[in-house]
N, C-alpha and C positions, 0 to 999 in steps of 0.2 A: 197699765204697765204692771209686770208683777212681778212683785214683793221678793224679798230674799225666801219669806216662808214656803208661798207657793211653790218654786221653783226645787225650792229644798223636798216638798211633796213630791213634785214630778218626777225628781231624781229616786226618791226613796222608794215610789209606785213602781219606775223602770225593773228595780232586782228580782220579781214575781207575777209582771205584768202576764196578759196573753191578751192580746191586742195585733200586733201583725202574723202572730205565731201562735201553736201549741206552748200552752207554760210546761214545766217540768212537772208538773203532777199530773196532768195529764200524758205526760209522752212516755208515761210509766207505769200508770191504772193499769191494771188487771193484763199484767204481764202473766204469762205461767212462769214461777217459780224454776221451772226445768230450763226456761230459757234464759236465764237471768245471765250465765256465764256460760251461754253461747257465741261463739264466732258464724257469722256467716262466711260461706267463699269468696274468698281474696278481699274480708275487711279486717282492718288491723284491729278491733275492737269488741268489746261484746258488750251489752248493757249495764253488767254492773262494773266494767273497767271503767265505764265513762260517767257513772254514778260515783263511782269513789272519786273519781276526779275530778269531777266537781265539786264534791266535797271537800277532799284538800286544796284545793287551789283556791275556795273559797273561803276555807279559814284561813290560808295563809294569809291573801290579801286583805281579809278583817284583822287578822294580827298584826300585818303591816302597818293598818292604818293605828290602831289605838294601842298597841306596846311600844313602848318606845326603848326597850330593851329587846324589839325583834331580833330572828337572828334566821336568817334564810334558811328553808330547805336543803335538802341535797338533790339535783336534777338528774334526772329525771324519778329516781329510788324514792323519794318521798312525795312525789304527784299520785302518783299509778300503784294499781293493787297489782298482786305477781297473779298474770295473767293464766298461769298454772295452776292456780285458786279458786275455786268455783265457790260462791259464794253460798254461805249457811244462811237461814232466818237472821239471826241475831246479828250478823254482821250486815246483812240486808237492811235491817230494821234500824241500826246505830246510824250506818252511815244516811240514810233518809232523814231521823232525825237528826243529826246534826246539821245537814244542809239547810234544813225547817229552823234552827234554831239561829244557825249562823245570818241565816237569810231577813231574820228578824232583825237580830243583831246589828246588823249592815244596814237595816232599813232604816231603825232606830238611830243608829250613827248619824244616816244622811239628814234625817228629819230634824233632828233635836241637838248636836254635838254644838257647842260653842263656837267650836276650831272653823275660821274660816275655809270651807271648802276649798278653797281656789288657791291652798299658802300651800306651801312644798311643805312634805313631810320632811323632821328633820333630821331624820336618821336614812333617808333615802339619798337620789342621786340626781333628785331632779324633778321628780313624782309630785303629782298635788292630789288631795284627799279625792277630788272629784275626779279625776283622772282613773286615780286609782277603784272608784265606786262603777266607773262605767266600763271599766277593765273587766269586774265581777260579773257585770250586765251582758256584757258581748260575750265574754268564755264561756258563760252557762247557756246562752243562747246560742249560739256553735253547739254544743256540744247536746243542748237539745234537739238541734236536726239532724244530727249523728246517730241522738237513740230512736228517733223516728225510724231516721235510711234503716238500720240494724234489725226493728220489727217489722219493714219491709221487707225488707230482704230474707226474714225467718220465718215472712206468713202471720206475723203474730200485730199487725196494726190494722185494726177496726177503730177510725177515727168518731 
């Protein structure tokens, strides 16, 4: 039978696995730059709309879990970059970082936090910490076969 540890690993491994899927560092290796804030025909998204978006949505939901003075976004204005923006290096490069850091972060929570996973956060509506950790795990996972479709669709995915 295993352990609260173990299973606190399996969750914390879930946020950066690649195991039935492409992880996010690979679904983004050796993009060209010019394509970064491309659309393909008729997709609502381009690579770094859904790069940024994972990145805030996954700091939101690591600020959910451990501020307990959160204080929600505004929806959809603080998810999404203004798709009118084609992204620079520098803004390329933060937001990546930050995913890398957050995702640590998150890992660290699941692994190691005191806070029984499974108790509702208390500042939420119903949410429990593990809910909330595989919330992270599913929307980046979505969102990485988004940026896959996207370099299909632009010629630009050589797995």
């Amino acid at each position: 039978m295993a352990s609260e540890n173990d299973w606190r690993r399996i969750v914390a491994s879930a946020l950066d696995w690649e195991q039935a899927h492409a992880d996010f560092q690979k679904s983004i290796a050796g993009l060209d730059p010019a394509l970064r804030g491309k659309r393909p025909y008729d997709f609502p998204h381009s690579v770094w709309e859904l790069v940024d978006h994972i990145r805030a949505t996954q700091h939101d939901l690591l600020e959910f879990c451990m501020n307990p003075k959160y204080k929600e976004p505004k929806w959809p204005d603080d998810y999404w970059p203004d798709p009118a923006v084609a992204p620079n290096e520098a803004a390329w490069n933060e937001s990546l970082g930050a995913i890398k850091r957050d995702t640590a972060a998150f890992a660290e929570f699941a692994a190691n936090d005191p806070r029984d996973l499974t108790a509702r956060i208390p500042h939420g509506t119903g949410q429990t910490y593990l809910r909330t950790i595989l919330v992270a795990v599913d929307h980046t996972s979505y969102h990485v076969g988004q940026i896959i479709a996207v370099r299909r669709l632009l010629g630009a995915w050589n797995p």
